[in-house]
DRENGUMAR-325165 format. One record per residue: x, y, z of N, C-alpha, C, O, CB in turn; residue in three letters. Coordinates in pm, whole numbers, plus 50000, padded with zeros to 5 digits. Glycine has a CB too. Layout:
XYZXYZXYZXYZXYZALA
...
//
This chain:
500864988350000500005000050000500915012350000501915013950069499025000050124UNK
500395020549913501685034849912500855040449982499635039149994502265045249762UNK
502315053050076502005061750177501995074650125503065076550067502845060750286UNK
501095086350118501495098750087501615108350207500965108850311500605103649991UNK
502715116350158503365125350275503265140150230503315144850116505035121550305UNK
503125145950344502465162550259503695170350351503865168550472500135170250310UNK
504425178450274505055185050361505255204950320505115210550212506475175550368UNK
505565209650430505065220950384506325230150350507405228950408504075226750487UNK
506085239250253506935249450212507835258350307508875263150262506145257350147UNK
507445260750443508025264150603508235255150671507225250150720507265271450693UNK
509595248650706510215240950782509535243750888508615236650929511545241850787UNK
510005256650955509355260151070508635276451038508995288051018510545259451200UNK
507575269351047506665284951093506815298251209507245296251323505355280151139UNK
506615304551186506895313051328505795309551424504655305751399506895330451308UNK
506455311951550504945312251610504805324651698505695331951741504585298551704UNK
503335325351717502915340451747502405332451885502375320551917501595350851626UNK
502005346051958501305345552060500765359152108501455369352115502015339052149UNK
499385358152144498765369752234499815377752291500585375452384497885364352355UNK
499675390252196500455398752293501975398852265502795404252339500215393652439UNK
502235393452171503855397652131503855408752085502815414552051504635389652028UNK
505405415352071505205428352031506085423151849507075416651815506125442652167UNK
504965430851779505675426351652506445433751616506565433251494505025423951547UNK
507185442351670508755445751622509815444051699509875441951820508965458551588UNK
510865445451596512235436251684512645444351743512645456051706513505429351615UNK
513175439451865514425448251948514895457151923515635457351825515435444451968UNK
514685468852002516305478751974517285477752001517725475152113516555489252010UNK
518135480451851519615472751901520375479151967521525475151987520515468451805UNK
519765493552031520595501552095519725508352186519215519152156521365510152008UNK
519455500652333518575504752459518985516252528518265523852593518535494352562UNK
520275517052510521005529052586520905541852539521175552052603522375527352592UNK
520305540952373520345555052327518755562752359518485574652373520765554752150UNK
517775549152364516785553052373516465554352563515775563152614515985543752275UNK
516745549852593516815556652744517445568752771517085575352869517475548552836UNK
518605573752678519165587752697518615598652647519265609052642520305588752655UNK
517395597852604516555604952506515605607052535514985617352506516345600852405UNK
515135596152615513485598052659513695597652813512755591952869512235584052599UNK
514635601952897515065600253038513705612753072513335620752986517095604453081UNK
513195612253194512295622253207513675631453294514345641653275510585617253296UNK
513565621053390514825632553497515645642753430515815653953479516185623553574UNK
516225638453305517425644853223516755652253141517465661453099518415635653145UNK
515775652353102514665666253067514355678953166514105690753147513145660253051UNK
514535669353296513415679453348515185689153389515325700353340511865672053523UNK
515945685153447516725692653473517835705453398518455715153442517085684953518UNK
517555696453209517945705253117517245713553139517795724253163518005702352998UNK
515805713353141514695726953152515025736053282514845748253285512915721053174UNK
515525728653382515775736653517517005744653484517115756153526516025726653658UNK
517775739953424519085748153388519295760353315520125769253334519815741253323UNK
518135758853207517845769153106517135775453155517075786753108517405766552990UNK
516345773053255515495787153325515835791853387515565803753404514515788253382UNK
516755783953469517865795953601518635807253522518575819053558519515785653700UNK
519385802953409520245811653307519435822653260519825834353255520755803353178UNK
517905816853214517345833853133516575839253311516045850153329515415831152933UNK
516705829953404516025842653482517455850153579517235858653666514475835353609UNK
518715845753549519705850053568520115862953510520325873453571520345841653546UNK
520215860053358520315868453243519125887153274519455899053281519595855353091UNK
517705879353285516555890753351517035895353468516465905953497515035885053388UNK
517755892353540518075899353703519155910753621518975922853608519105885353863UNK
520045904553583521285914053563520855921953466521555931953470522685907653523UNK
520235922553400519675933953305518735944653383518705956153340518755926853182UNK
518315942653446517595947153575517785954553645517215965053674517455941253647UNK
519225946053702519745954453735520955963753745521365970253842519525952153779UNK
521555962553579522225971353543520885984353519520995995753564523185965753416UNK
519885980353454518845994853427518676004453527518476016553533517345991453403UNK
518835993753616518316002453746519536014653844519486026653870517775988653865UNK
520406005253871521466014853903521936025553785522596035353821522666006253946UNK
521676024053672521886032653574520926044553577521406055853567521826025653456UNK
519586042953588518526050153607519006055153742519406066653726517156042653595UNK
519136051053871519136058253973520806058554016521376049054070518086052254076UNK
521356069853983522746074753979522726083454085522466095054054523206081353848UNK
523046080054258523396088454366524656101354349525856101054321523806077954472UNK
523576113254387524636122354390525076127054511524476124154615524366132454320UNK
526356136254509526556136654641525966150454730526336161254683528026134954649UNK
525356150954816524866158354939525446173454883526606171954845525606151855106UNK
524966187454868525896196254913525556203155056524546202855125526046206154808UNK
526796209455072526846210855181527176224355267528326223255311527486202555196UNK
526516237655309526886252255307527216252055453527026242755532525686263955256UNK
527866266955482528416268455623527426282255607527746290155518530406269355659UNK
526166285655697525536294455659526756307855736527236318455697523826292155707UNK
526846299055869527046311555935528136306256055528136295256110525496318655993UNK
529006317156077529706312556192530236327456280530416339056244531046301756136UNK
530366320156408530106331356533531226323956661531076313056716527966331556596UNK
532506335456687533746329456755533406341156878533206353056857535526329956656UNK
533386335656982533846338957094534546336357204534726324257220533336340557119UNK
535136344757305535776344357423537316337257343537976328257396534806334457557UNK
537626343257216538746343657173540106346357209540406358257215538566348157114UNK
540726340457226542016345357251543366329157216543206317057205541876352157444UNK
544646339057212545796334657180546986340157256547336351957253545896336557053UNK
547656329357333548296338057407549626330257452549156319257483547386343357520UNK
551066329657475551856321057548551256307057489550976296857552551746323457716UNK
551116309957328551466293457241550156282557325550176270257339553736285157292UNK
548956294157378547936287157422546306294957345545766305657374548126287657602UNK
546016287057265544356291457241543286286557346543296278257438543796284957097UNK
542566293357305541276295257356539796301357261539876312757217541646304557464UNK
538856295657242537646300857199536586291257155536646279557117537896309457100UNK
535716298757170534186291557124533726291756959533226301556905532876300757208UNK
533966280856902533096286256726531736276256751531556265056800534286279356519UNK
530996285256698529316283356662529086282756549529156293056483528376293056699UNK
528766271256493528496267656332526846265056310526096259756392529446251956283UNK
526526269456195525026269056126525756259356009526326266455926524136287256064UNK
525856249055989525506245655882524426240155808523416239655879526096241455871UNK
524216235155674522976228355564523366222355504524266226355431522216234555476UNK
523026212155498523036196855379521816201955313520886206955377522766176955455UNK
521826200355162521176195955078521016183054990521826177954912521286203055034UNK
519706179155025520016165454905519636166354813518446163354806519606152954915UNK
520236170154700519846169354519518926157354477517836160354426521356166454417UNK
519286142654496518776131754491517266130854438516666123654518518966127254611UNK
516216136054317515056136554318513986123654388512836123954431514946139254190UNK
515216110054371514326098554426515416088054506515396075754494513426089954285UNK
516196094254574516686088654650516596096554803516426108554779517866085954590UNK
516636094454938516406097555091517976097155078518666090954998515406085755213UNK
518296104955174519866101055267519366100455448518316103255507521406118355239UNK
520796095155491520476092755603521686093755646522256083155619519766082255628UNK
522776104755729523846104855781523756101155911522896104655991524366115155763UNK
525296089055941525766083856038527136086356097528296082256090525616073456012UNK
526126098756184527536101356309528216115356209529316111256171529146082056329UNK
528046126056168528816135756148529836141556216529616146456327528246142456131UNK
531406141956146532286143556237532816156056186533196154956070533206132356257UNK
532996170956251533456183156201534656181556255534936173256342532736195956234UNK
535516190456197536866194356223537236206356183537556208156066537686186456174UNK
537286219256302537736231956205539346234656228539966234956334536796247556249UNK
539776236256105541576238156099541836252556161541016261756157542336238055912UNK
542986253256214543916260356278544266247856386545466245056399543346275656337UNK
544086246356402543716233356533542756222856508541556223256536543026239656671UNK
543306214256459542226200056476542106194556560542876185956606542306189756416UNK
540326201256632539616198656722537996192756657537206198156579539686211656809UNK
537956179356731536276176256679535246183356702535346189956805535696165256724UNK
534016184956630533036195356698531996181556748532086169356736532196209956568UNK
531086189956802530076181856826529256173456695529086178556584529196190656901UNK
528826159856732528696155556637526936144556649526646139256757530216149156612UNK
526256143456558525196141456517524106134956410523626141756319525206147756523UNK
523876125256426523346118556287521496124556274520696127956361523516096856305UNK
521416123556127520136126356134519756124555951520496124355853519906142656216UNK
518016123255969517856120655827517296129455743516786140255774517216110455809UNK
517376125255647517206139055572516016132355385516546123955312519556147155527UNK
515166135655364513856130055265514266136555128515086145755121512076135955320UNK
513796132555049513746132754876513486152454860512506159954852511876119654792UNK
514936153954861515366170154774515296181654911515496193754904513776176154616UNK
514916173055043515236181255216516306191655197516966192955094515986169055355UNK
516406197155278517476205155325517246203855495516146200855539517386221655257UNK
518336206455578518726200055711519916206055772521036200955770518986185355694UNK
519476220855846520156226655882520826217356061520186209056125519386240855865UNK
522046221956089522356214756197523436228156250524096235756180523006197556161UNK
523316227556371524576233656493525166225356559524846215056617524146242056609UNK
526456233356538527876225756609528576233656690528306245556695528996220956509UNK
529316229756745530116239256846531526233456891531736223756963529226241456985UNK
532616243256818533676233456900534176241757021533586252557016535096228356800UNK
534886241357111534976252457222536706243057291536886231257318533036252957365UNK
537236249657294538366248257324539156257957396539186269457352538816245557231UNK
540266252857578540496264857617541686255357690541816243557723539256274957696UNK
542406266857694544126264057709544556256457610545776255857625544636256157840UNK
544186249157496544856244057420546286246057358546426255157276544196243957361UNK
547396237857392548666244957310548856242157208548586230957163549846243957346UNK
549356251257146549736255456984551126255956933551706253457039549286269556952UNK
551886257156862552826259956826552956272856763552146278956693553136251256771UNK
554496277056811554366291256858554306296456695553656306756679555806297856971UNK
554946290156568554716292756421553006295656444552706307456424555226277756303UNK
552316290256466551106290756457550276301556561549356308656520550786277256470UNK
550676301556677550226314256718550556329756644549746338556614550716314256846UNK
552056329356627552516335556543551746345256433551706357556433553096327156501UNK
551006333756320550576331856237548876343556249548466354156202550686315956233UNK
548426332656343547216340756397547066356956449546156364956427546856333256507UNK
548406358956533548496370156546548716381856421548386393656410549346369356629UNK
549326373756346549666386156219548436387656118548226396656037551136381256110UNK
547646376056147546296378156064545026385556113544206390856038545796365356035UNK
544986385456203544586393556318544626410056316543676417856322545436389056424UNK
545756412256307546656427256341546836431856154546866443756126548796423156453UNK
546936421656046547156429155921545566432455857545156442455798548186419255810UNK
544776418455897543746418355800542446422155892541386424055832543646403455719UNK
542476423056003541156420656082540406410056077539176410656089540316428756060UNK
541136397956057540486390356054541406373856041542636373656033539596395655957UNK
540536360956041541596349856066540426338955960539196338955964541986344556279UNK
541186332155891541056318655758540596307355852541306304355948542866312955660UNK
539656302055831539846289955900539436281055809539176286455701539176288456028UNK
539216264855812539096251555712538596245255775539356238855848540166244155656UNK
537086242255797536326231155799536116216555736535436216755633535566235555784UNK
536446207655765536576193955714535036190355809534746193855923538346184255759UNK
534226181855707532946170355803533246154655734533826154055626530696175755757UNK
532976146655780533446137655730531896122555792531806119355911535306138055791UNK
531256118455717530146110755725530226100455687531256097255628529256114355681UNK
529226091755706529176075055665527636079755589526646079555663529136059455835UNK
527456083455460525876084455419525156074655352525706069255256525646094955337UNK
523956070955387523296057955317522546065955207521976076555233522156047255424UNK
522576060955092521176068454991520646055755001521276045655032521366075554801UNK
518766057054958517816052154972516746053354896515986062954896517636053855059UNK
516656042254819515746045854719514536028354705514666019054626516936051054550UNK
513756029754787512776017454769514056005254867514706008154967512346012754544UNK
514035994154806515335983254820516325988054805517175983254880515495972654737UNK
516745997554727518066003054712518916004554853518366007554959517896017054644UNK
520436001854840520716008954980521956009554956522595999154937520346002155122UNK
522476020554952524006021854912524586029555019523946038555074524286029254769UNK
525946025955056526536035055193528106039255123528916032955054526726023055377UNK
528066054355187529636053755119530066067255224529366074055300529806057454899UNK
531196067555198531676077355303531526090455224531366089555102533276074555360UNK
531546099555268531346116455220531616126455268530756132555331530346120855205UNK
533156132355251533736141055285533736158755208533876162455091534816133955287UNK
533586163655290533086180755250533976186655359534236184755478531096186255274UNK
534396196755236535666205955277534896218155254534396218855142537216204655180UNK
534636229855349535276243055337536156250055353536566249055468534986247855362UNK
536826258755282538026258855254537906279855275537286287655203538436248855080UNK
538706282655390538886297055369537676303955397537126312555327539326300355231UNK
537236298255533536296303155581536466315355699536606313255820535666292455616UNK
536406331055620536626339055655535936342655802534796338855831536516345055558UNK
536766350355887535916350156046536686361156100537886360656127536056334256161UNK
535586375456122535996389156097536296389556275535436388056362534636401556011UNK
537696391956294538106392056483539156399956475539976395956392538646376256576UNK
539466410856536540416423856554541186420556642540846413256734539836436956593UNK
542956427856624543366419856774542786423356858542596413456929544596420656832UNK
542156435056917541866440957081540606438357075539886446957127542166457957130UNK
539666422356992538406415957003538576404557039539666399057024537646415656899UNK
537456398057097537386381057139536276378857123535426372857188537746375257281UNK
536316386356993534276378156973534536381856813535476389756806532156390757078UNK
533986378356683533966378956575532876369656478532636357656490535156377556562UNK
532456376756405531216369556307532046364556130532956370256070529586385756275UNK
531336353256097531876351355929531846365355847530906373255860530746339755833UNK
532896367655767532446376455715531666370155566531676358455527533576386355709UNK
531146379555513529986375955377528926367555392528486365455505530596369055257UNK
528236360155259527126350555289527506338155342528526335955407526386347755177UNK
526486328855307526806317455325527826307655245528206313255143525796313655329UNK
528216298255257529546294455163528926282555102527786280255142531146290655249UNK
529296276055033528796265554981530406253054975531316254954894527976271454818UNK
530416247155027532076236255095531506228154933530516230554863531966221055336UNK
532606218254916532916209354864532486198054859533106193854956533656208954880UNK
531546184054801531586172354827532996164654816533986171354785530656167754753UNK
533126151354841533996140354754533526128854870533896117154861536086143754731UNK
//
């Protein structure tokens, strides 16, 4: 009896099953995990937003300190008044009475001085000294007083006084103030030191007087 045999064109068939995935492998898992990482997204994004909100600050605040440019304080000696004057045996003696005024130019900035320290030349002696504040374009008159008695001098310098005294009717003196000032503008806060010189501050005293007034107006000193 003959046998017939049927055989098929596929040795082996594939076989499937529920749920295979019908495409092949990636032959490269590592690239596709470096690509689709969420973490490594999210932190590129964190990086690039710190930089442009970095970038927005400093633009900011270059505008801003550019826009608000602190000027410095001026500063007048309205008036000054010496008594119980005298010079004598390389020893001074006398009372000066100062009016001075700060002005603040500043249209949108406040100041606020800490601790004002005077010094009037012939003798560097401190005057009385005083902090206080002062608002957007103020003016802020203040009195000082330095008073000094037996102080010794050098006799060049008594000298000196006497011949200014006896030629001119009168004696030069040099005010130095010297401050710690904050300007103030909203958050702003800037501190810097601020020194004002008057220079040749005339003060009308005769020799056979011990009392004498500024001569002329008010003076207007120096910032730096």
């Amino acid at each position: 009896m003959a046998h017939l045999y049927l055989t098929s064109p596929y040795p082996n068939p594939p076989q499937q099953s529920n749920g295979a995935n019908p495409f092949p492998p990636n032959p490269n898992p590592s690239y596709a995990r470096h690509h689709h990482n969420p973490r490594a997204i999210l932190i590129r994004r964190l990086f690039i937003a710190s930089m442009v909100s970095l970038l927005i600050l400093g633009l900011i605040l270059v505008l801003y300190f550019g826009l608000v440019s602190p000027i410095l304080p001026y500063a007048y000696i309205n008036s000054l008044s010496l008594s119980n004057f005298n010079v004598s045996n390389n020893h001074l003696t006398g009372n000066w009475d100062l009016q001075l005024r700060f002005q603040n130019p500043n249209s949108k900035m406040s100041l606020y001085y800490n601790t004002v320290f005077c010094t009037l030349y012939y003798n560097r002696v401190s005057l009385s000294e005083q902090p206080f504040d002062q608002g957007k374009k103020d003016e802020t008159p203040i009195n000082a007083r330095l008073s000094v008695s037996g102080t010794y001098v050098e006799a060049r310098l008594a000298d000196s006084i006497g011949k200014e005294r006896a030629a001119k009717g009168s004696v030069e003196f040099d005010l130095r103030m010297t401050s710690s000032v904050t300007f103030r503008y909203g958050v702003y806060r800037r501190r810097r030191y601020v020194t004002v010189y008057c220079y040749d501050v005339l003060v009308g005293v005769s020799a056979n007087s011990s009392s004498g007034k500024m001569v002329g107006s008010a003076k207007r000193c120096k910032s730096f």
